[in-house]
N, C-alpha and C positions, 0 to 999 in steps of 0.2 A: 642126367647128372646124378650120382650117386649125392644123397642127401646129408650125410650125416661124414662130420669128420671129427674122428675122438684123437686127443694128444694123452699121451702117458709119458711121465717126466721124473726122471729120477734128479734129484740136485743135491749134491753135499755143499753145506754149510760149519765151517769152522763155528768157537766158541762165540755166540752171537746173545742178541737179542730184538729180532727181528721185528715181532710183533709182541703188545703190552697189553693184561690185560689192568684193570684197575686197581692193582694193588703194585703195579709196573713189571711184575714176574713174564716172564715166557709164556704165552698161550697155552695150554695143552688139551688132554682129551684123554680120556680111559679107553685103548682099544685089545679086543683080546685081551683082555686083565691085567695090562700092563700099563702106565702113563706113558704117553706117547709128547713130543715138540709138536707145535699146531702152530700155521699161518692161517690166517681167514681167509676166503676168499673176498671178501670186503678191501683187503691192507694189498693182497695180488692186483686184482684187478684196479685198484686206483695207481698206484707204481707202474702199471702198464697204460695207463692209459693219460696219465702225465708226463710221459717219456718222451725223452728227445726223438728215440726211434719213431715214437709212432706219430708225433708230431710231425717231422720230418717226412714220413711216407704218407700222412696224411694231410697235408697243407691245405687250408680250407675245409676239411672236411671232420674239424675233431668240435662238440661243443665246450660249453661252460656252466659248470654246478656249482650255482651260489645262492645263497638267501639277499644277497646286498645288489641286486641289478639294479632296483630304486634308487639306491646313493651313487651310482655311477650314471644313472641318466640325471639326476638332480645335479652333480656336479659340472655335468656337459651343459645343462640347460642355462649354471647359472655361468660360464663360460662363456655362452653368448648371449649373456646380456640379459637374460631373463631375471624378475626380481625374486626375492627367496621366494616369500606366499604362493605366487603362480609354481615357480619350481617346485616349492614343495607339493602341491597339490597336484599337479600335473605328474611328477614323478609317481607319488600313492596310486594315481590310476593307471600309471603303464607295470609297474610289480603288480597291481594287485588279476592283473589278470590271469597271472603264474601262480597264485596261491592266495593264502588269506594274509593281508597287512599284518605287522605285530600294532600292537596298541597298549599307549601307555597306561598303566590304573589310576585310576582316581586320584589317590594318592601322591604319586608319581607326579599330577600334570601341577597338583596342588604345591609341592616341591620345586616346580622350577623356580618360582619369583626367589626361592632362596640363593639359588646358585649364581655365580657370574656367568656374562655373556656367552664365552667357550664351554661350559660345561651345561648349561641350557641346550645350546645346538647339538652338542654329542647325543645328551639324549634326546631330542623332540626326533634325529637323523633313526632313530631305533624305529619309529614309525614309519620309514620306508623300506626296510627291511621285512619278509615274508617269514611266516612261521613256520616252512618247510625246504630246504635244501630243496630248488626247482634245476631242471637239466636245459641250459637254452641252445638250441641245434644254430647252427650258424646264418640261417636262413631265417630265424627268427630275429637274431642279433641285429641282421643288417636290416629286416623290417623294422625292428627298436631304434634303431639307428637313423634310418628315414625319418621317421615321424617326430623326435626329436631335434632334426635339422626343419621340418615344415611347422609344428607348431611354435619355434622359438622364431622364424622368419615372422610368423604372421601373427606372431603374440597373441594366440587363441589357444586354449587347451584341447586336448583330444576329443572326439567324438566318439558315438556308440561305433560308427564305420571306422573310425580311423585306430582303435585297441581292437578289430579282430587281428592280432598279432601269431598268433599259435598257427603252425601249420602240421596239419598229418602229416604232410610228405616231406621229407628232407635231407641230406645227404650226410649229415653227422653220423664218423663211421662207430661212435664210442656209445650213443647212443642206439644204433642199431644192434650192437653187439651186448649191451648191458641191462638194456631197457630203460625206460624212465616211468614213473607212475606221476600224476598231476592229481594229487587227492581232489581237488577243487574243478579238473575240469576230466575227467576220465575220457571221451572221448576223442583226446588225444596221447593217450597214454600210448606205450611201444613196448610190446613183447621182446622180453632181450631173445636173441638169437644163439648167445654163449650162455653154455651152465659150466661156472668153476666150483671143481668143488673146494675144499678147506687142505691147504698142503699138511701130509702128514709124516711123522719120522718112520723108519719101517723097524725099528729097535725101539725096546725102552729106553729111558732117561731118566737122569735126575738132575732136577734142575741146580745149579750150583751157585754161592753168594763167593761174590769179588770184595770184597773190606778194599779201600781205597784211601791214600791222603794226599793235597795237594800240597806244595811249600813255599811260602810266602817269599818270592825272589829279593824282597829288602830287609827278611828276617837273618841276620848274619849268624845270629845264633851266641851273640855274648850275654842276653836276659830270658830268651826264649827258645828252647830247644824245642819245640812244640811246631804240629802241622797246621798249618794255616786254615784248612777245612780239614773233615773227617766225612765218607762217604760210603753207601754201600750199593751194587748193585748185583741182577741174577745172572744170568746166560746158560746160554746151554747149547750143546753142539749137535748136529745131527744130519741123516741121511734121507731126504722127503722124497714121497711120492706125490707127485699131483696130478691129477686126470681133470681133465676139461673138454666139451662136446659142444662144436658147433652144428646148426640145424642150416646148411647153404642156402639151401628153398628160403627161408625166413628173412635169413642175412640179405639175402638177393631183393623179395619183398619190400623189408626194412629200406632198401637204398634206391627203393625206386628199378629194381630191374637193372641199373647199369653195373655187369657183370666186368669192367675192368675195375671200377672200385670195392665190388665185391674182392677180386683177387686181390687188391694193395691192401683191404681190410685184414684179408686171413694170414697176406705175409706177414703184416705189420705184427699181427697179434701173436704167432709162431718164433716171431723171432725174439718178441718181451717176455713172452713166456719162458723162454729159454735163456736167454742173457739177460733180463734185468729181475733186480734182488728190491724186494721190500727196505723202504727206508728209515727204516726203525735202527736207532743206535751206529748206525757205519758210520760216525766220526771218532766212536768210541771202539768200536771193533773190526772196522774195514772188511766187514764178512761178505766180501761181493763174488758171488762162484755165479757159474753157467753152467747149463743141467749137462752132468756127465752120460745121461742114456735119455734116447727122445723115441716114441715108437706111436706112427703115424698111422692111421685106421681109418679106409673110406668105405663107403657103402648104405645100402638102403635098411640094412637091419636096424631090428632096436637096440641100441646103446646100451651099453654096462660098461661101467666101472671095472678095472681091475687092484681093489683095493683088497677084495678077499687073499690076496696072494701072500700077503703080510699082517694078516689075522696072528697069525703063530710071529712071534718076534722076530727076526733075521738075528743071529749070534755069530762072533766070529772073528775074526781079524781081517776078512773082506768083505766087509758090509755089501761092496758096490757091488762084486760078482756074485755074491749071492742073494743079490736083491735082485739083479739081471736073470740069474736063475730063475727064482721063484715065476716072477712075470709070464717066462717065455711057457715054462709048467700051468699055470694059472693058463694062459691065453687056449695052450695045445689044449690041456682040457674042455674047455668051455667050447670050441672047434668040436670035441669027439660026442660032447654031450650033448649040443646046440646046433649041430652043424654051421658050417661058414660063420663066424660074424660078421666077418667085412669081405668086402670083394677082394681090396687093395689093402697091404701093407709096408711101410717103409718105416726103416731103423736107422738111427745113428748113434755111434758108441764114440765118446770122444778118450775113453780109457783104450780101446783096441786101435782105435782111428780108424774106422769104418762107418762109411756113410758119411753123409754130410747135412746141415741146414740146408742149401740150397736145395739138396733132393727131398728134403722132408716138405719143403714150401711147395716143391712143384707138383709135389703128391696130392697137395692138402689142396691144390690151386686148377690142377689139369681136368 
């Protein structure tokens, strides 16, 4: 089985603002001495991996990354009957085995006698919440799941046997692909099997301010000619590259050896990559495109990036062909200077209409 499958993606995006960073502006990055648009791989890979798509091809097999699993067994527990005290206590020790409990300060506990009943509960509920974003594989869930239908039967809280809940092995295809880290119990932690890198524009840009107002629909305009709010935001448009590299062997590992959900993983993940857009701002800009060039890379060599290719800007009034250019330049190269990269390659051009997704999955899958 050749080991290694690299995607390179080209995708235009109209005037967007996909990803934010803290001051709400467009991501960027200085590449080649020019400012470059930036997606994270952080805002990709959660868009792909919340998708109907991959939900869809992956049914049972996707997990769940939350701090709050504590508040969803506590409310299951007290569902059946369970009284708060035990649920609460009982739920602390099934989160806390995923991470470290949050806890409230001194302060804080000394503050509840002030509060009413509802706003006591909100916060004493922040104590079954973990201090770390934990990733639960589905195999876990329904362990969580078990043990919360036996201890609310038999009105006894967990035991040291009944919280080994974690298991190494599992079949969540999102944490095999992404990895998960458990600061608190490492030896269940899971090497991701995908490296995405950060989508970049292959031109400069500049980021650009939208001035906005909205109009009060009962303001008729006989005392107040004026806009009801006043707003401002950035965007900016551009032509991304993104390259991402699966490790099969790993993936394969990751899932336990069953090599048909290996293949539904890498379809799933080829086809997000390519049809689903980060979901930053598209109510405001509808900037939803699919990569107009996709070029598929198998084999046992070591991996590169083809990011060097767009070092030097692309200029021009067709970005896409001559970004398609560069690439094919860029790849021929690294071939004459490196010999082979890859065994196998497959392309698809949705600007020429050659090639197809289907041949690029079965590339990525055979």
């Amino acid at each position: 089985m050749s080991r290694f499958v690299q995607l390179h993606l080209l995708t235009s995006y109209p005037p967007a603002n996909l990803n934010r960073d803290d001051l709400g502006r467009p991501k960027t990055a200085v590449m080649g001495g020019v400012p470059r648009l930036r997606v994270s791989s952080q805002s990709l890979k959660r868009a792909w991996r919340t998708s109907d798509i991959f939900a869809e091809a992956l049914k049972g097999h996707v997990g769940t990354r939350t701090k709050a699993m504590g508040v969803k067994v506590f409310n299951t527990l007290r569902e059946k009957g369970v009284k708060d005290k035990k649920a609460m206590d009982w739920a602390k020790s099934i989160a806390g085995v995923f991470g470290k409990p949050k806890t409230l300060s001194k302060k804080d506990k000394e503050g509840l006698k002030e509060l009413d009943e509802k706003e006591q509960r909100k916060k004493e509920m922040t104590e079954l919440e973990i201090e770390q974003l934990a990733h639960f594989s589905p195999e876990e869930k329904t362990a969580i799941d078990g043990l919360v239908d036996e201890i609310a039967s038999r009105d006894e809280g967990p035991n040291e046997e009944d919280l080994r809940l974690l298991r190494k092995q599992h079949t969540a295809a999102d944490i095999a692909l992404f990895g998960r880290m458990l600061a608190s119990s490492p030896a269940y932690n899971t090497e991701a099997a995908a490296q995405v890198a950060h989508a970049i524009s292959v031109h400069s840009v500049t980021v650009e301010d939208d001035f906005f107002t909205a109009v009060d629909d009962l303001n008729k305009g006989d005392e107040d000619l004026g806009a009801g709010h006043m707003g401002e935001t950035e965007f900016a448009a551009g032509l991304f590259y993104l390259y991402a590299c699966i490790d099969r062997e790993l993936l394969k590992e990751n899932l336990g050896g069953d090599q048909g959900l290996v293949n539904r993983t890498l379809s799933a993940l080829i086809e997000c990559a390519a049809t689903i857009a980060p979901t930053g701002k598209q109510n405001s800009f509808a900037s939803r495109a699919r990569a107009s060039y996709l070029l598929c890379e198998k084999g046992d060599q070591q991996p590169r990036s083809l990011s060097v290719a767009f070092l030097k800007p692309v200029t021009g009034s067709d970005l896409l062909s001559g970004a398609i250019e560069r690439l094919d330049q860029a790849l021929g190269n690294m071939d004459k200077v490196y010999g082979a990269c890859a065994d196998s390659r497959c392309s698809m051009n949705a600007a020429s209409g050659k090639g197809s997704l289907t041949e690029i999955v079965s590339c990525a899958t055979s």
